[in-house]
PAZAPA-4460 file (N, C-alpha, C; in steps of 0.05 Angstrom, whole numbers, plus 32768, in hexadecimal, padded with zeros to 4 digits):
% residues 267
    n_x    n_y    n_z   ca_x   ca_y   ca_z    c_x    c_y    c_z   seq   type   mol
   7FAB   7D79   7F68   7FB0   7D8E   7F54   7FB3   7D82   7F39     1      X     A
   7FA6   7D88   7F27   7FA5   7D7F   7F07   7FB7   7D8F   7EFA     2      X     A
   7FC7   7D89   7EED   7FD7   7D93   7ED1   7FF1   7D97   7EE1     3      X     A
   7FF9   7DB0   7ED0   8015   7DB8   7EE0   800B   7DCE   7EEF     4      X     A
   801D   7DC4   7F05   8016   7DE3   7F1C   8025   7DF3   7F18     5      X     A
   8020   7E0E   7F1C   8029   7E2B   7F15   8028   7E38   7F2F     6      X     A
   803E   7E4E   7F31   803F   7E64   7F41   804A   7E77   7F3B     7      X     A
   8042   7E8C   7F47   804D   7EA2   7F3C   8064   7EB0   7F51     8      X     A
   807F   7EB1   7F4F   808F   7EB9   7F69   8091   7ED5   7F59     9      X     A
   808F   7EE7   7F78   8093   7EFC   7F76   80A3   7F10   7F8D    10      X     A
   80BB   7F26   7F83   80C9   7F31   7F92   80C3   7F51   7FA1    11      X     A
   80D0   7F59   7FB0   80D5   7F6F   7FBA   80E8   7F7E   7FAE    12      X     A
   80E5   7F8D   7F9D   8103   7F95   7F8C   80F3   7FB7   7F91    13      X     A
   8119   7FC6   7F84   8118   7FE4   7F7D   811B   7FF7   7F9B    14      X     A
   8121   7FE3   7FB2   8122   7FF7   7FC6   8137   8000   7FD5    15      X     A
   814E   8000   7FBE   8162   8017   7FC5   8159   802D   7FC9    16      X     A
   8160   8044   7FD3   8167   805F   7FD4   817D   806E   7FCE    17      X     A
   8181   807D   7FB3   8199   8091   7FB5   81B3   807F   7FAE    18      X     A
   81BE   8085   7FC2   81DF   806F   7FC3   81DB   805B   7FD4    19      X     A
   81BD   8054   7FE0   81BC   8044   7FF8   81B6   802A   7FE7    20      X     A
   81C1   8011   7FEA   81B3   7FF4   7FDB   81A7   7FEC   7FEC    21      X     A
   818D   7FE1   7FDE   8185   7FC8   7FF3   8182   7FB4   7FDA    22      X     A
   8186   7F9A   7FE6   817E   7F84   7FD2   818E   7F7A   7FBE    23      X     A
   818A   7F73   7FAF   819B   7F5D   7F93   8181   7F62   7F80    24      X     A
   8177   7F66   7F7A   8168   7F72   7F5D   816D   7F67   7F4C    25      X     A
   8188   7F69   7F3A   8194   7F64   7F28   8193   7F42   7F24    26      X     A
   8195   7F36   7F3E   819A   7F10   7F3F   817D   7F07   7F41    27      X     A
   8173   7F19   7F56   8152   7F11   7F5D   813F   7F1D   7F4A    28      X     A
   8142   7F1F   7F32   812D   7F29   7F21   812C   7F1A   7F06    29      X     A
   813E   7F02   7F01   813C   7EF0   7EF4   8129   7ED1   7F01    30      X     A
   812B   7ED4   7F1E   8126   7EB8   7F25   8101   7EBE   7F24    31      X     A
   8102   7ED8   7F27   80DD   7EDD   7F23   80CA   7EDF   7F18    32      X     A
   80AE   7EDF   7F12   80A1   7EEF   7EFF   808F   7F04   7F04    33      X     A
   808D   7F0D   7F1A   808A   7F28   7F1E   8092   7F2F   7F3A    34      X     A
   8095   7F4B   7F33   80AA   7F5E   7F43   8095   7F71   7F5A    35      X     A
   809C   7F77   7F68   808B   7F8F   7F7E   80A0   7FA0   7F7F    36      X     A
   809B   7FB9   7F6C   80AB   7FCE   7F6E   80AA   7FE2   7F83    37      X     A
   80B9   7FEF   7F99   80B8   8003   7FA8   80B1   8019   7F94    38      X     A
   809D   8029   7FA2   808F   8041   7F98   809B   805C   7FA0    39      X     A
   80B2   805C   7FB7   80BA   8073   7FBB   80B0   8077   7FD5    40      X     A
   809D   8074   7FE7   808C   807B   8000   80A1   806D   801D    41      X     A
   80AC   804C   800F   80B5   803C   8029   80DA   8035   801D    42      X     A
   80D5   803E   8004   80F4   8039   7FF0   80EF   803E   7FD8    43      X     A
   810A   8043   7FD4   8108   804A   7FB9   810D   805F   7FAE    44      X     A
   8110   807A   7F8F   8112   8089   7F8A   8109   808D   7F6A    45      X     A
   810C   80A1   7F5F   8106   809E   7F4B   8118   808E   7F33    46      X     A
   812F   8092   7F34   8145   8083   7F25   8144   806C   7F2F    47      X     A
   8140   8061   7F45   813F   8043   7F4E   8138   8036   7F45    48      X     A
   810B   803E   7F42   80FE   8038   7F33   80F6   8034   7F15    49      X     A
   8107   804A   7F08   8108   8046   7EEA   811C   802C   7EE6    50      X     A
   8133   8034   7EED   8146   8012   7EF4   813E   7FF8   7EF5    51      X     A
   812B   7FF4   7F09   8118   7FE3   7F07   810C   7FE3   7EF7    52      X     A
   80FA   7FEC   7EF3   80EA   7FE8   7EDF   80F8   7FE6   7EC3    53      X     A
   8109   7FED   7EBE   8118   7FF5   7E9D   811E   7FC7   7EA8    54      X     A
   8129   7FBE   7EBA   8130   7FA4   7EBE   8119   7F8F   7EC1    55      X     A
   8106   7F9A   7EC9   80F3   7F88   7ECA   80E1   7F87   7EA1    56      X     A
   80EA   7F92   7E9E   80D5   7F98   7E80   80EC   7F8C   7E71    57      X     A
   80FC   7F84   7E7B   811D   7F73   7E60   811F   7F5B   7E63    58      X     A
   810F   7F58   7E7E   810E   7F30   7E8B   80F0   7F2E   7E84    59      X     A
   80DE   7F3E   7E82   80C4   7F34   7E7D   80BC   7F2E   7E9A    60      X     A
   80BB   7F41   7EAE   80B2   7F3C   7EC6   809A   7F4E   7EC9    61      X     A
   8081   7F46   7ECF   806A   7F55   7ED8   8073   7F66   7EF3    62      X     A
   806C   7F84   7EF2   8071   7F99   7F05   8059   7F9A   7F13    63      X     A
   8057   7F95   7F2C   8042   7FA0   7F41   804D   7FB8   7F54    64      X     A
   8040   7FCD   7F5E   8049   7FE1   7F73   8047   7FDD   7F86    65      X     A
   805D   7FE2   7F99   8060   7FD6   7FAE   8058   7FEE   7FBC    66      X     A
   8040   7FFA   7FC3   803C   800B   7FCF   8036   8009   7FED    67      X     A
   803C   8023   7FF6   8045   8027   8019   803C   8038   802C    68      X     A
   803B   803A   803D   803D   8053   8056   8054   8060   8046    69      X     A
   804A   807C   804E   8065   8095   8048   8075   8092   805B    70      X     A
   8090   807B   8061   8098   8079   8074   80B8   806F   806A    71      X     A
   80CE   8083   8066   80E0   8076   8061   80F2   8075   8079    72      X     A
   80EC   8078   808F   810B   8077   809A   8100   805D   80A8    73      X     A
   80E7   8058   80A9   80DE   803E   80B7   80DB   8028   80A1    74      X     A
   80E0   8024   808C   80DC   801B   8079   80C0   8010   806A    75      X     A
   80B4   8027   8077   8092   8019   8074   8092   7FFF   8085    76      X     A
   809D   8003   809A   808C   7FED   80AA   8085   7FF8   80CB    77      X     A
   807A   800B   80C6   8066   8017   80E6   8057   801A   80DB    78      X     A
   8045   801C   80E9   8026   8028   80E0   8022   803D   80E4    79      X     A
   8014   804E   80CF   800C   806A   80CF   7FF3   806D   80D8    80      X     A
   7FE0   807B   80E4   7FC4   807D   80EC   7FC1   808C   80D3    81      X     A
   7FB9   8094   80BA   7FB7   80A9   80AE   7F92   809F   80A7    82      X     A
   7F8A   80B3   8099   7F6A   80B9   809A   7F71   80A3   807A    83      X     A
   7F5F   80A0   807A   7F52   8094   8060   7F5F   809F   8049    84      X     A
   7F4B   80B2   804A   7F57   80C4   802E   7F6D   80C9   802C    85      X     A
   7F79   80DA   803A   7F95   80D7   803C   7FAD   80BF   8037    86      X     A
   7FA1   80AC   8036   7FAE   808D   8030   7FA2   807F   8013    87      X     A
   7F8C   8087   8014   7F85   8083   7FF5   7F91   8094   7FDE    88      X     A
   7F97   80A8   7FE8   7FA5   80C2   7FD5   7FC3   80BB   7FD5    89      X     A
   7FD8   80B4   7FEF   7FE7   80A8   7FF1   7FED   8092   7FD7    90      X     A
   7FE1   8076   7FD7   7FE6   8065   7FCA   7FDE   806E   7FAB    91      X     A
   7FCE   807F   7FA7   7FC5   808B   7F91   7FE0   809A   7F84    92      X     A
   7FE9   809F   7F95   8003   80B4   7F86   8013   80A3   7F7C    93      X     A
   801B   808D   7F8B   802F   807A   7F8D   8032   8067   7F6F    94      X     A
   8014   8066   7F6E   800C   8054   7F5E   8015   8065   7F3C    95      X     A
   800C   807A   7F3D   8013   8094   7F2D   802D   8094   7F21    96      X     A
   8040   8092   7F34   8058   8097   7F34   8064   807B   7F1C    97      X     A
   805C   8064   7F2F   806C   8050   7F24   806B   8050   7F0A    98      X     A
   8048   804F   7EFF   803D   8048   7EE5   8041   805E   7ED6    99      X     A
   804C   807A   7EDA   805B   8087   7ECA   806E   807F   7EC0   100      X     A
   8082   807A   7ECE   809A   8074   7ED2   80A2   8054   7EC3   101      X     A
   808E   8045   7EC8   8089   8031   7EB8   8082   8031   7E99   102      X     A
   8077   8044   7E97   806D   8049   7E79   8089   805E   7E60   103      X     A
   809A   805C   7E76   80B7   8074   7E6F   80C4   8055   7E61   104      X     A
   80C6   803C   7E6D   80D1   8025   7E78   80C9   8010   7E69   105      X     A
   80B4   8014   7E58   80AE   7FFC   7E45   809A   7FEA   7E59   106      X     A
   8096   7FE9   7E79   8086   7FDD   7E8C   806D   7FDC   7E8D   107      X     A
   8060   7FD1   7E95   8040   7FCE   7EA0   803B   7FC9   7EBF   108      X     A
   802B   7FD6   7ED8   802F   7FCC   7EE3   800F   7FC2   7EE1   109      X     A
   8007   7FA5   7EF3   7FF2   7F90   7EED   7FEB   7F99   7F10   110      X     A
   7FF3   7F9F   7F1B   7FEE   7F8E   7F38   7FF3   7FA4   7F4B   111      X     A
   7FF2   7FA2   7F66   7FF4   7FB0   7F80   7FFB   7F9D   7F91   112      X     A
   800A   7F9F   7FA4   801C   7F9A   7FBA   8017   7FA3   7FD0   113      X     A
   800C   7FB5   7FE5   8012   7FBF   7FFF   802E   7FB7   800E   114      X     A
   803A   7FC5   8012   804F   7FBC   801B   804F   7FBC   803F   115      X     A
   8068   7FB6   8048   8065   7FBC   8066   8059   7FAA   8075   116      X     A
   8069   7F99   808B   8054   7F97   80A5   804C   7FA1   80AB   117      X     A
   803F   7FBA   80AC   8033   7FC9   80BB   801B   7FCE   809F   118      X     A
   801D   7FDA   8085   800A   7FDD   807B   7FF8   7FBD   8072   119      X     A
   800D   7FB1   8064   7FFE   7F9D   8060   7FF5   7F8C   806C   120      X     A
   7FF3   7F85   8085   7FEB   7F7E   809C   7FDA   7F84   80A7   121      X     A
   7FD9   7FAA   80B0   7FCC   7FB8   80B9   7FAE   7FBD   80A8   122      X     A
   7FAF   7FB1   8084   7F96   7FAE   8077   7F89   7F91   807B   123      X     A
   7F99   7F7D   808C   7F89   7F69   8087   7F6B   7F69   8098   124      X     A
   7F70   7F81   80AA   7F5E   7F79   80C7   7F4D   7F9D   80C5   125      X     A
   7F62   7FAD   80B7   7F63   7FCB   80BD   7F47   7FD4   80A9   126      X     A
   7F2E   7FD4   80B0   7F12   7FDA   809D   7F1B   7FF7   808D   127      X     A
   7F23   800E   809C   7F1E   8024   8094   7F3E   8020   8082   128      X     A
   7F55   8011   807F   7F67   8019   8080   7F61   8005   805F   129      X     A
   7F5B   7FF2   8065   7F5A   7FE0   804C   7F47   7FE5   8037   130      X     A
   7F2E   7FF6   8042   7F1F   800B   802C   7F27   8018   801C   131      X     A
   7F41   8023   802A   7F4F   803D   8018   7F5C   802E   8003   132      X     A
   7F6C   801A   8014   7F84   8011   7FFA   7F75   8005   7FE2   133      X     A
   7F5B   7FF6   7FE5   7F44   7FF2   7FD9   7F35   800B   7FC7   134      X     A
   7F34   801C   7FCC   7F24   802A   7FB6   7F41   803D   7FAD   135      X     A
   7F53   8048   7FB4   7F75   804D   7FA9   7F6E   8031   7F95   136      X     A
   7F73   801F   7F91   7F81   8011   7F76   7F67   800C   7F66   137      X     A
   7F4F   8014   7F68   7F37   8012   7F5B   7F36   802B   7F4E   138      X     A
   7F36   8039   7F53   7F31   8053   7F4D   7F4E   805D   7F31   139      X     A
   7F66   8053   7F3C   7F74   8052   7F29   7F71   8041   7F11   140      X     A
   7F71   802B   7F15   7F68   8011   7EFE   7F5E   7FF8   7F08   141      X     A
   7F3D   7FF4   7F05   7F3A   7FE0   7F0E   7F46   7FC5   7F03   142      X     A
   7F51   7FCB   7EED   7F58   7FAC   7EE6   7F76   7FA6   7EF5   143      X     A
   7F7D   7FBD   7F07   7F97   7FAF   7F17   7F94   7F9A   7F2A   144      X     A
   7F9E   7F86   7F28   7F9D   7F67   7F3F   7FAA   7F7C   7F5E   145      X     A
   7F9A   7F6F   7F73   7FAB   7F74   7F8C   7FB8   7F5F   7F94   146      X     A
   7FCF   7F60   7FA6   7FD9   7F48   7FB1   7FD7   7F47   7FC9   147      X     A
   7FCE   7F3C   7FD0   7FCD   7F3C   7FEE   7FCC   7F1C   8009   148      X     A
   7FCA   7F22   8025   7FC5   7EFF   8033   7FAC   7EF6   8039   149      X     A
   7FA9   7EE3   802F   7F90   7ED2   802B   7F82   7ED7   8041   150      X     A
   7F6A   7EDA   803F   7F60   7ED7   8059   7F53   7EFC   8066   151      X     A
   7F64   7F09   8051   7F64   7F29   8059   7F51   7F37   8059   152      X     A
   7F4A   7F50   8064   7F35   7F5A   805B   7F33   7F6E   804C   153      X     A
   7F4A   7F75   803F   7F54   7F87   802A   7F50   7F74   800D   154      X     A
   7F51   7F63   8014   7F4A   7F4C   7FF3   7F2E   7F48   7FF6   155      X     A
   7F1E   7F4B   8012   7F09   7F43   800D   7EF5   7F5E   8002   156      X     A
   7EFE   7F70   800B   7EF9   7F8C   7FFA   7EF9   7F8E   7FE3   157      X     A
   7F13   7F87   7FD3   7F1B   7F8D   7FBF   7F03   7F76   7FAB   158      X     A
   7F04   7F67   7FB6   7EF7   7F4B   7FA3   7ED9   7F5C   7FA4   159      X     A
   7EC5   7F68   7FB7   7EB6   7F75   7FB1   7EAD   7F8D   7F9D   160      X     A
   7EC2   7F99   7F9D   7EC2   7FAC   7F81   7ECD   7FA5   7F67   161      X     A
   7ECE   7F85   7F69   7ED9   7F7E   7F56   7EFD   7F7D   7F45   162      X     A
   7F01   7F7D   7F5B   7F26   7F86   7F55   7F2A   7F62   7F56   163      X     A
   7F3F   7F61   7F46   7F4F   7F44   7F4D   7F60   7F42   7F5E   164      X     A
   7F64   7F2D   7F6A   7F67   7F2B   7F84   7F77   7F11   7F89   165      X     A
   7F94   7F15   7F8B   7FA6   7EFD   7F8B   7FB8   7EF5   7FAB   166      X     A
   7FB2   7EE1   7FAA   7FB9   7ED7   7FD2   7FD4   7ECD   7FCE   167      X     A
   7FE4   7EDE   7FE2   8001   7ED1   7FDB   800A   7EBD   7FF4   168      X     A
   8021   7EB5   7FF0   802E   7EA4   8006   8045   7EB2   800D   169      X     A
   8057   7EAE   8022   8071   7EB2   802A   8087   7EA7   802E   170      X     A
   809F   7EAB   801A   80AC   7E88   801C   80BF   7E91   8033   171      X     A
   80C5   7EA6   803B   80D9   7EA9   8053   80CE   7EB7   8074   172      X     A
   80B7   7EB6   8071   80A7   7EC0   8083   8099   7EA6   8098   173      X     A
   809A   7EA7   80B9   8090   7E97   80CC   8072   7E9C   80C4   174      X     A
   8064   7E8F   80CB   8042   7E8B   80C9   8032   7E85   80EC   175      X     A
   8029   7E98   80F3   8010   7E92   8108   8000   7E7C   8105   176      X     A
   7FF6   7E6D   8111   7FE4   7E54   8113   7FCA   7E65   8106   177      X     A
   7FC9   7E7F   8109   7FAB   7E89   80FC   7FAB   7E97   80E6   178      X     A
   7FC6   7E94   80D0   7FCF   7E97   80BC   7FD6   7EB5   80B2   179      X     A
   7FE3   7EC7   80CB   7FED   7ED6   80CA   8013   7ED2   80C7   180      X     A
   801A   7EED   80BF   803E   7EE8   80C9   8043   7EE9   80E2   181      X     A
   8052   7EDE   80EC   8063   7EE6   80FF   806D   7EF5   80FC   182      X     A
   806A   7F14   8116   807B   7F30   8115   8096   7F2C   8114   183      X     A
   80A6   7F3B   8101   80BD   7F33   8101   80CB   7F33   8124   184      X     A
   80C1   7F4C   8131   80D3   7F44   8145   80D1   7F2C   815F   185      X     A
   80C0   7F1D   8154   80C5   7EFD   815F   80CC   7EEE   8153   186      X     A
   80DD   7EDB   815F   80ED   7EC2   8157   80DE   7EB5   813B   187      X     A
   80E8   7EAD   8123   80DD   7E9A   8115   80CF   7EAD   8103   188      X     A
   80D4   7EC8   80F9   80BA   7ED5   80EC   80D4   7ED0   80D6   189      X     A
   80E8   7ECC   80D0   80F9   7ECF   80B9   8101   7EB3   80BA   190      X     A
   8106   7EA6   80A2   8112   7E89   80A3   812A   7E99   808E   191      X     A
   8140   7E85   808D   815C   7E8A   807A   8160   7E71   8071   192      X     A
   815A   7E5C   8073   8169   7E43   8063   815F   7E42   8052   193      X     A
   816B   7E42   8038   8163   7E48   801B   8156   7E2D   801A   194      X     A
   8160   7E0F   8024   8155   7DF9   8019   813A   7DF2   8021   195      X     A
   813D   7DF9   8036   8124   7DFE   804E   810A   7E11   8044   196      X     A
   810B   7E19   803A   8102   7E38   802B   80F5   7E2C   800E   197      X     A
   8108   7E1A   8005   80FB   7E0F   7FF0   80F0   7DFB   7FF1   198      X     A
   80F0   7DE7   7FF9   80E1   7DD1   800D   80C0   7DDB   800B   199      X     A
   80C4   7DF6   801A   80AD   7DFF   8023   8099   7E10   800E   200      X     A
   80A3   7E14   800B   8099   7E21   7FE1   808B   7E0D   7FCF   201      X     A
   809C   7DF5   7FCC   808F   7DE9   7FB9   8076   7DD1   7FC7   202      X     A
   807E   7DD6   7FE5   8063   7DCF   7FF7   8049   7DDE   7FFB   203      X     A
   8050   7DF9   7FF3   803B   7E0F   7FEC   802F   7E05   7FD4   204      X     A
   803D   7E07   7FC0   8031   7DFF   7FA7   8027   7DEE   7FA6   205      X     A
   8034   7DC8   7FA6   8028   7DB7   7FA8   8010   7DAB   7FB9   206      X     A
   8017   7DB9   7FD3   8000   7DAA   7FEC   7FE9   7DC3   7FF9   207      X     A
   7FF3   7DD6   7FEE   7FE3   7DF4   7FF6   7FE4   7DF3   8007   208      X     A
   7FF6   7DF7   801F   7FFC   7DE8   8042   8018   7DF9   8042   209      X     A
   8015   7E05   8056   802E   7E13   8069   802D   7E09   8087   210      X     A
   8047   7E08   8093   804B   7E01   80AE   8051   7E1F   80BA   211      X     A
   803B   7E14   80D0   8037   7E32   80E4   804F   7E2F   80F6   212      X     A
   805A   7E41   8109   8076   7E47   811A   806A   7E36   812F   213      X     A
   8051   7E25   812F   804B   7E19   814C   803F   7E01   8143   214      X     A
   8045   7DF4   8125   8045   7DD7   811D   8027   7DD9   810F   215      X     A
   8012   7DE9   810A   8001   7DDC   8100   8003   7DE0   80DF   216      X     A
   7FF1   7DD4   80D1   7FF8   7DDC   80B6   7FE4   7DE3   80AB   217      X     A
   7FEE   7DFC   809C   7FD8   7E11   8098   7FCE   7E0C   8078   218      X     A
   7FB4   7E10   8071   7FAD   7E17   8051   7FA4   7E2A   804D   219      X     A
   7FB8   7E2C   8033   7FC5   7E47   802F   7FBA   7E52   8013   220      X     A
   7FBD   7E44   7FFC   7FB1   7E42   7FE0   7FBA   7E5A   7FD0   221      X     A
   7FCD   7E66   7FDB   7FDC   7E7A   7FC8   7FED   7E7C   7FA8   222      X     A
   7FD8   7E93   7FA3   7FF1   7E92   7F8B   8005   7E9B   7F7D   223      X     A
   800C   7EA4   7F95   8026   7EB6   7F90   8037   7EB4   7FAD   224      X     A
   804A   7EB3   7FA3   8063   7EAE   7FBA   8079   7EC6   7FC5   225      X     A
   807A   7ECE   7FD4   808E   7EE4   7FDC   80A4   7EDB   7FE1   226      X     A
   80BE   7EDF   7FCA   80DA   7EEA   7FD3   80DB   7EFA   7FE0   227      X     A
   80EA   7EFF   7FF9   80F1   7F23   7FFF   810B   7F28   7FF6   228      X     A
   8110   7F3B   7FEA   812B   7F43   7FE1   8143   7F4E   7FF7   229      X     A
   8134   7F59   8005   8143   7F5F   8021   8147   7F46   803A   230      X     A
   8143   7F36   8032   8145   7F21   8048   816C   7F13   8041   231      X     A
   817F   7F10   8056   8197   7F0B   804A   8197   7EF5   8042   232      X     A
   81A0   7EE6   802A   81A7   7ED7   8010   8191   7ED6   8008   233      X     A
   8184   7EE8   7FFF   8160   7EE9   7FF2   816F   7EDC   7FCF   234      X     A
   8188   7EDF   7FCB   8189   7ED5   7FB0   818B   7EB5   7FB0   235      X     A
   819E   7EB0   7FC3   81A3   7E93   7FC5   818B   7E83   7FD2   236      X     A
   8174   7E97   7FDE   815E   7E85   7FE1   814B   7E81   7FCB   237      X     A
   8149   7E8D   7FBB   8136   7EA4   7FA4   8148   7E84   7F8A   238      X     A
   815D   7E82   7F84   816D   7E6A   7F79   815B   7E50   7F85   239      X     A
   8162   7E4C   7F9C   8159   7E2F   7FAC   813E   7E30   7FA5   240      X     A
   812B   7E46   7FA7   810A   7E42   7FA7   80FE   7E37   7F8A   241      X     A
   8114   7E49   7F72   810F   7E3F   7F56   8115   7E2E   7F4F   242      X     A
   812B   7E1B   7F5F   813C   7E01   7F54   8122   7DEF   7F56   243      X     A
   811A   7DF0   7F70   810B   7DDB   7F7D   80F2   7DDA   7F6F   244      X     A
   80E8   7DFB   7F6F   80C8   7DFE   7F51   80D5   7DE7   7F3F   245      X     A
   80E1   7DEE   7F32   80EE   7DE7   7F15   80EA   7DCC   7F15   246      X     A
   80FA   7DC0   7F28   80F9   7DA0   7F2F   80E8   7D91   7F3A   247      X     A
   80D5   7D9E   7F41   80BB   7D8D   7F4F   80A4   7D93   7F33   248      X     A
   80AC   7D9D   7F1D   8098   7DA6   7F06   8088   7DB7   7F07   249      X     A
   8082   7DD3   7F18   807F   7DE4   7F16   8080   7DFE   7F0A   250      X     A
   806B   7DFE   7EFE   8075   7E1A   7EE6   8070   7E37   7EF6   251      X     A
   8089   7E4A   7EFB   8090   7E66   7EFC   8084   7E73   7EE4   252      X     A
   806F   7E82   7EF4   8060   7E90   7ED9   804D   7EAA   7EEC   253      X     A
   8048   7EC6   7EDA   8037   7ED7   7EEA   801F   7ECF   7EF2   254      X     A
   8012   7EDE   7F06   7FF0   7EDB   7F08   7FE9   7EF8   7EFB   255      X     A
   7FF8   7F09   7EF7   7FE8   7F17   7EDE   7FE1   7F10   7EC9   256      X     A
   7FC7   7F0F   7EBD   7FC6   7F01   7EA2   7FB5   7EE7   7EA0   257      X     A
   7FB3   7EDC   7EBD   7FA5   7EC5   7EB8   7F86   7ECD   7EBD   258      X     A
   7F7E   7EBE   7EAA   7F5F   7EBD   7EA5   7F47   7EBE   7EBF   259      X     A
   7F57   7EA7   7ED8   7F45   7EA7   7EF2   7F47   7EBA   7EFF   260      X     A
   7F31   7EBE   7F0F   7F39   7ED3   7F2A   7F31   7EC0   7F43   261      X     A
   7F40   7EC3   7F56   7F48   7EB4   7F6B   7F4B   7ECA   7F87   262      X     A
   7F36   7EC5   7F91   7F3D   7EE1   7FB6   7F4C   7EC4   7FCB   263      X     A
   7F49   7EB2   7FC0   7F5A   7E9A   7FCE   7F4B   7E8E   7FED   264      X     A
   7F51   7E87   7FFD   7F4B   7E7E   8010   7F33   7E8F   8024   265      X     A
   7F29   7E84   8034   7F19   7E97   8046   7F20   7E85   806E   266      X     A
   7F27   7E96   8078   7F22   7E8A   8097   7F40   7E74   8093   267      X     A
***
């Protein structure tokens, strides 16, 4: 790698409900530079979201939508069979919502998210499912970046109609030998040692290499990194991941904005 290496870490924020909290927002939205805001479909509300957003536009954090299955009591993570259209219209609203609400807020949002094991997952492999979410963020603004896992077939869509197309990594997430996650409900799909966690981050960055849950080591070439905000001490890991950037000479900076476009890895 030539010069200084760069990444862009990015969170799960805004997905309280009502009087319900989820997350640290407030701690985890300094250590970032861009945010995946809940759209309301898997979390979130309307006051949540302006909140956010009114915080992300005061730190100078790039807003992406964290859009979902209409699924809150599951938290957007089952899968919905829904028709196409119906899911394109879905993320269409979602997307609506935020960048209103954003524009109330002093915000921009740059980017898209899928959220969910189940949706964002369900687009890596899902043709009819990853079409939709594909012409949903085209149809709204093609110059929005998607985020998505390398290798997907929802990025490889998107890179066809010309959408930008950014491959992220997972700093608290187990890895399949075939560069999937591990479902959370097997052993190893969540890691918690903050030091451990960062170790593995700035091994992302520097060596483009993740270790799979069954020892092999994967390349990965991402550029963007997932905090989850809901994962427990997501602050005190979200601290350890930036100490370690910081100290190995790594510059924390958005991938909105940069000049390249990158669909990242293939196979």
């Amino acid at each position: 790698m030539t010069g200084t290496p760069r990444i862009d870490l990015n969170a799960d924020v805004g997905e309280s409900f009502g009087s319900w909290r989820m997350g640290a927002d407030e701690e985890l939205l300094p250590l970032v530079s861009s945010a995946n805001v809940a759209c309301g479909f898997h979390a979130g509300d309307p006051s949540v979201m302006r909140r956010t957003l009114a915080q992300c536009a005061s730190l100078g954090v790039v807003v992406g939508a964290h859009v979902s299955y209409r699924d809150l009591a599951g938290f957007g993570r089952r899968f919905v069979d829904l028709a196409p259209a119906e899911l394109e219209a879905d993320v269409q609203y979602q997307l609506a919502a935020l960048r209103g609400l954003a524009a109330v807020e002093g915000a921009t949002v740059g980017y898209v998210k899928p959220h969910g094991a189940l949706l964002y997952n369900a687009i890596a492999h899902h043709e009819a499912q990853a079409a939709a979410v594909v012409a949903a963020v085209h149809g709204v603004d093609p110059s929005l970046a998607l985020l998505g896992l390398p290798g997907s077939r929802v990025l490889a869509l998107a890179q066809d109609v010309g959408l930008t197309c950014v491959t992220e990594a997972f700093a608290d997430r187990g890895y399949r030998a075939d560069g999937t996650l591990v479902p959370r409900s097997e052993p190893g799909a969540v890691l918690h040692d903050p030091g451990l966690v960062a170790d593995r981050v700035v091994s992302m960055v520097r060596d483009g290499e993740v270790l799979a849950v069954t020892g092999e080591r994967l390349r990965i070439g991402a550029r963007s990194v997932c905090l989850h905000g809901d994962t427990p001490g997501a602050v005190a890991m979200a601290r350890a991941v930036r100490s370690a950037l910081d100290a190995a000479g790594v510059r924390v900076a958005p991938f909105v904005g940069e000049s390249s476009v990158d669909s990242g890895p293939r196979g």
